[in-house]
Short mmCIF file of the C-alpha atoms (twelve columns), coordinates in Angstrom:
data_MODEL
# 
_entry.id   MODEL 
# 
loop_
_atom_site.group_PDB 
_atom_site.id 
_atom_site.type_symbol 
_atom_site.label_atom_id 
_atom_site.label_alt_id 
_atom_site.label_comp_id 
_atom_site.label_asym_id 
_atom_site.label_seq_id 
_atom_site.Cartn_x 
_atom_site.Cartn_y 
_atom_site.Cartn_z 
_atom_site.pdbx_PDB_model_num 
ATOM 1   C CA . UNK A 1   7.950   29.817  -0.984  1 
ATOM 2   C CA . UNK A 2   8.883   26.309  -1.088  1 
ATOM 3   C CA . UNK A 3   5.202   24.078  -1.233  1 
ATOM 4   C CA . UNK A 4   4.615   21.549  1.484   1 
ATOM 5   C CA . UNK A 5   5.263   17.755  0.332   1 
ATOM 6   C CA . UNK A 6   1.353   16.058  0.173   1 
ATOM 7   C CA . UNK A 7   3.282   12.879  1.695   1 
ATOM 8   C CA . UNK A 8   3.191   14.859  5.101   1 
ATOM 9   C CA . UNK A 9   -0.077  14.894  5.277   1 
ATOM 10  C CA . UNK A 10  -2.552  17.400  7.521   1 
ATOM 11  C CA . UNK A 11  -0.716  17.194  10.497  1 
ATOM 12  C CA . UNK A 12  -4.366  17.228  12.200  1 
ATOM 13  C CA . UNK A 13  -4.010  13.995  14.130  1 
ATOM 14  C CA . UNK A 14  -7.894  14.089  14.604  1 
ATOM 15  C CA . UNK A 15  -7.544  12.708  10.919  1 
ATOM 16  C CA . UNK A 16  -5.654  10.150  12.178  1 
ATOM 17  C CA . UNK A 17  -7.746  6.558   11.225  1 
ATOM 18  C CA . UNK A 18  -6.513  3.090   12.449  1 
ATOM 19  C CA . UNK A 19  -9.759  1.891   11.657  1 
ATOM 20  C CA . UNK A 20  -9.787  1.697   7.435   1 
ATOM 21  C CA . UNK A 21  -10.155 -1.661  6.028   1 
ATOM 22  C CA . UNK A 22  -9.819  -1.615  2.145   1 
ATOM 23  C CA . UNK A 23  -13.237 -3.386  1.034   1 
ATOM 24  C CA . UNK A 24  -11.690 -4.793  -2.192  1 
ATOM 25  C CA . UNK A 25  -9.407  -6.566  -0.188  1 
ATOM 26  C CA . UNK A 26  -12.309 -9.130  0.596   1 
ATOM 27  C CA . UNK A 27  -13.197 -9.925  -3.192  1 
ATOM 28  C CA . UNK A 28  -9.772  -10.914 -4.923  1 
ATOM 29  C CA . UNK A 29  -9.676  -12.769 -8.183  1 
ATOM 30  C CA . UNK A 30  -7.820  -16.090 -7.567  1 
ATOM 31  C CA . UNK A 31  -5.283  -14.621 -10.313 1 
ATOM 32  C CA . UNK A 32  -5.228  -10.852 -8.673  1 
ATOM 33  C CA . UNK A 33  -1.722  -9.068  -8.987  1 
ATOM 34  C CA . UNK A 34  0.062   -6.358  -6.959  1 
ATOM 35  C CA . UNK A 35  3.203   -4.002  -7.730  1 
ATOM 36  C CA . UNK A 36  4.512   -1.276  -6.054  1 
ATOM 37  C CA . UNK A 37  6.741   1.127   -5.958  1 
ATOM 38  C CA . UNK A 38  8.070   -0.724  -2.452  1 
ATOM 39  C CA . UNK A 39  8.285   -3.660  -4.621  1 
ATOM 40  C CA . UNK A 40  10.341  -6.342  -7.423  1 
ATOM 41  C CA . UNK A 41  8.126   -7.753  -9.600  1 
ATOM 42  C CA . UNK A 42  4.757   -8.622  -9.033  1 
ATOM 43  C CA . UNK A 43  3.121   -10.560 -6.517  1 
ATOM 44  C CA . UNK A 44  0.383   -12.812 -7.793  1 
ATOM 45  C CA . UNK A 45  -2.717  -14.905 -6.124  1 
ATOM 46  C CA . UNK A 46  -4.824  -14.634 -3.676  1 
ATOM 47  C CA . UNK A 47  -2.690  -15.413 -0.461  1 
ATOM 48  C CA . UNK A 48  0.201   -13.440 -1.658  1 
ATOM 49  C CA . UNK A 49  -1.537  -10.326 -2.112  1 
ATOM 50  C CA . UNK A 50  -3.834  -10.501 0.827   1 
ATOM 51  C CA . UNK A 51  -0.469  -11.424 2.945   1 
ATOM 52  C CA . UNK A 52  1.601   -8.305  1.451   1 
ATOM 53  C CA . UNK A 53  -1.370  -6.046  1.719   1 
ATOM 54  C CA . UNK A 54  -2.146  -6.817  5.425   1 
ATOM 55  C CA . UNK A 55  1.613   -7.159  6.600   1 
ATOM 56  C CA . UNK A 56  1.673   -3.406  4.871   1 
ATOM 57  C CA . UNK A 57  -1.119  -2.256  6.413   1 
ATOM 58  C CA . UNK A 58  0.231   -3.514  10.182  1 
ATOM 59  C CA . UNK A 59  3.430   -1.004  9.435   1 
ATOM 60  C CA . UNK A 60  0.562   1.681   9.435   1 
ATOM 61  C CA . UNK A 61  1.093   4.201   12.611  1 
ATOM 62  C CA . UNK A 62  -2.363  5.069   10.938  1 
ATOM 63  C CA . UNK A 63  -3.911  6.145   7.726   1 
ATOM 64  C CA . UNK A 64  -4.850  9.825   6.683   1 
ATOM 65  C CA . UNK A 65  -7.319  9.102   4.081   1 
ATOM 66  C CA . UNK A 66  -7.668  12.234  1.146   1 
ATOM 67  C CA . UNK A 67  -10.050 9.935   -0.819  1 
ATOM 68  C CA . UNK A 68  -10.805 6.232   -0.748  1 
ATOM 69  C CA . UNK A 69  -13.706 5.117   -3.578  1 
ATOM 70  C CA . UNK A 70  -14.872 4.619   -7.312  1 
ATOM 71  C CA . UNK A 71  -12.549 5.946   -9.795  1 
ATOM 72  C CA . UNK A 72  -13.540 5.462   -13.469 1 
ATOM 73  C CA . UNK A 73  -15.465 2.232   -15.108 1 
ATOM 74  C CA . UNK A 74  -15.739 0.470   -12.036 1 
ATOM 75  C CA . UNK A 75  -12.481 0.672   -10.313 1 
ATOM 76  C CA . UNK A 76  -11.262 2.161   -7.149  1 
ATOM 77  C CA . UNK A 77  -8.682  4.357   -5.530  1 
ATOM 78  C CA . UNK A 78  -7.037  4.891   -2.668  1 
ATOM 79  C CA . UNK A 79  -4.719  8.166   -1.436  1 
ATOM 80  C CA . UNK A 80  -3.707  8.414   1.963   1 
ATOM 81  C CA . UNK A 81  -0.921  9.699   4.174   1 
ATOM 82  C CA . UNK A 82  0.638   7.830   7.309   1 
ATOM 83  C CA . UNK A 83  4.145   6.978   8.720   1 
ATOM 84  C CA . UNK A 84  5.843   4.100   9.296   1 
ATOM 85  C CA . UNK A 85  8.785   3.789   11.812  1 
ATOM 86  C CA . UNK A 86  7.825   7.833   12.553  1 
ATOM 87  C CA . UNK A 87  8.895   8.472   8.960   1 
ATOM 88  C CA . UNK A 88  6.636   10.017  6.373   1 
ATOM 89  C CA . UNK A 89  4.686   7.933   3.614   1 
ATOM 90  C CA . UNK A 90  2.105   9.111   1.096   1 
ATOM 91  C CA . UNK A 91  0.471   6.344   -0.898  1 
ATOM 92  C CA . UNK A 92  -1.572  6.126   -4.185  1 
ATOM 93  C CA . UNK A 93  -2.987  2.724   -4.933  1 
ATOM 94  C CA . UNK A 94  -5.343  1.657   -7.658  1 
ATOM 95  C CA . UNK A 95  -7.489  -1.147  -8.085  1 
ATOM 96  C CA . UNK A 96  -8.438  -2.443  -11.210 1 
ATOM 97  C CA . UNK A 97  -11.298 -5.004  -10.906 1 
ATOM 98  C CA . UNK A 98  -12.422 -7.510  -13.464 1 
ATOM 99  C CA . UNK A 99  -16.161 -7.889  -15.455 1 
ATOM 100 C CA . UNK A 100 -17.376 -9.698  -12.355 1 
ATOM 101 C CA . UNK A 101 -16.326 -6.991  -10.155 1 
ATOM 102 C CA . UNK A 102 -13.112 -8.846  -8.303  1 
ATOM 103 C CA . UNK A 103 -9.976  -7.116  -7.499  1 
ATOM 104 C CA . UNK A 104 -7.883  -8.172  -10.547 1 
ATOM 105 C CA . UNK A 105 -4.934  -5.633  -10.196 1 
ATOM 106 C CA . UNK A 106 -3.632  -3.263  -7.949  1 
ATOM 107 C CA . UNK A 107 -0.658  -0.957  -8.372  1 
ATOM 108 C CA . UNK A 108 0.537   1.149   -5.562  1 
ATOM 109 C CA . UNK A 109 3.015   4.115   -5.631  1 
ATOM 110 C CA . UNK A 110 4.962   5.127   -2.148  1 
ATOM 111 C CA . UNK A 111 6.717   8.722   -1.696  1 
ATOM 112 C CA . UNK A 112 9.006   10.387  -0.666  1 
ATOM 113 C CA . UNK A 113 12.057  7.619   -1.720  1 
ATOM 114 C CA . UNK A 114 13.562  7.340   1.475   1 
ATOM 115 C CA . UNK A 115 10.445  6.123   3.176   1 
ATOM 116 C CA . UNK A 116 9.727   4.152   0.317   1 
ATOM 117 C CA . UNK A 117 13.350  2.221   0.892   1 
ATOM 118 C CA . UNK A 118 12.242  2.160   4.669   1 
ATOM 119 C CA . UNK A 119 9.157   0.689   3.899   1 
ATOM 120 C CA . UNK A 120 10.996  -2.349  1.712   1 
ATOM 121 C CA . UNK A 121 13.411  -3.427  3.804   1 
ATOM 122 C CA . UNK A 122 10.906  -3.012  6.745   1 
ATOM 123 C CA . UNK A 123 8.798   -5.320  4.514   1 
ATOM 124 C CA . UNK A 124 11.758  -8.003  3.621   1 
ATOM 125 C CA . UNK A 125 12.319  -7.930  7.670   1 
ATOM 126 C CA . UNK A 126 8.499   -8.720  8.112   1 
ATOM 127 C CA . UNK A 127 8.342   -11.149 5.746   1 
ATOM 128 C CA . UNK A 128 11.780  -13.186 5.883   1 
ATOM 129 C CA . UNK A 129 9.987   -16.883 6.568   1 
ATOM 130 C CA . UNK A 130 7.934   -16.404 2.944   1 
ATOM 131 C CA . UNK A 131 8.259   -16.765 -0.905  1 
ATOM 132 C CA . UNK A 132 6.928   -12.987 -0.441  1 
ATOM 133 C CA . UNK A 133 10.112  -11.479 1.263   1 
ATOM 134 C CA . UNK A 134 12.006  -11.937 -2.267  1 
ATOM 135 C CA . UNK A 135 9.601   -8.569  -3.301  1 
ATOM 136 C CA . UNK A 136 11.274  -6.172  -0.765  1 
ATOM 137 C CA . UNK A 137 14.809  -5.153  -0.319  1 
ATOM 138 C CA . UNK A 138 17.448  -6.944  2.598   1 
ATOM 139 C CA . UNK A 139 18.477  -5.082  5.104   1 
ATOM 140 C CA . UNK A 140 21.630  -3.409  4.722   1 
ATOM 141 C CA . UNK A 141 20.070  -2.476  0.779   1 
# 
């Protein structure tokens, strides 16, 4: 038997949230970083990350949270499933916060690859009149 991909989630739309608002977002270091699988490079500073992370989170059809909360010394976690465009997307994000308790890093992985492309060039579409598009892939990529 072939096991079910995690990145489909449930399938239980009662699961379904549209309501989740990462708290870290709300206490970034003025240096924070963010990578991601979806991503080049590494977006840096306080406006870029917040404007990535909420232009993301508007491509949402919702969010099936498995676990979002403290995860070792401090830092926090995030693993949900939603779909974007009515395509699949499982994400894994960490957030890696500094001694005075700011979001200093976060690095988030996107499966399976074809959403993840979606997801980019979605992203680069979103974000054409910024500095930020240059992260995400063009369309036709």
């Amino acid at each position: 038997m072939t096991p079910k991909p995690t990145y489909l989630g449930s399938g239980d739309p009662a699961r379904h949230r549209t309501d989740y608002y990462p708290v870290w977002l709300d206490h970034l270091a003025d240096d924070v970083t963010l990578e991601a699988s979806a991503m080049d490079g590494a977006a840096q500073g306080v406006e870029a990350v917040r404007t990535i992370i909420l232009a993301v989170k508007s491509l949402y059809e919702y969010q099936e949270i498995d676990y979002a909360g403290p995860y070792g010394h401090g830092d926090f976690i995030e693993v949900y499933t939603t779909e974007i465009a009515g395509e699949p997307l499982g994400v894994a994000g960490v957030v890696t916060r500094n001694a005075a308790g700011e979001t200093q890093h976060i690095v988030v992985n996107h499966r399976p690859r074809s959403s993840l492309l979606l997801l980019s060039r979605l992203m680069a579409e979103k974000l054409a009149d910024t500095p930020y598009a240059k992260h995400f892939l063009a369309s036709g990529s």
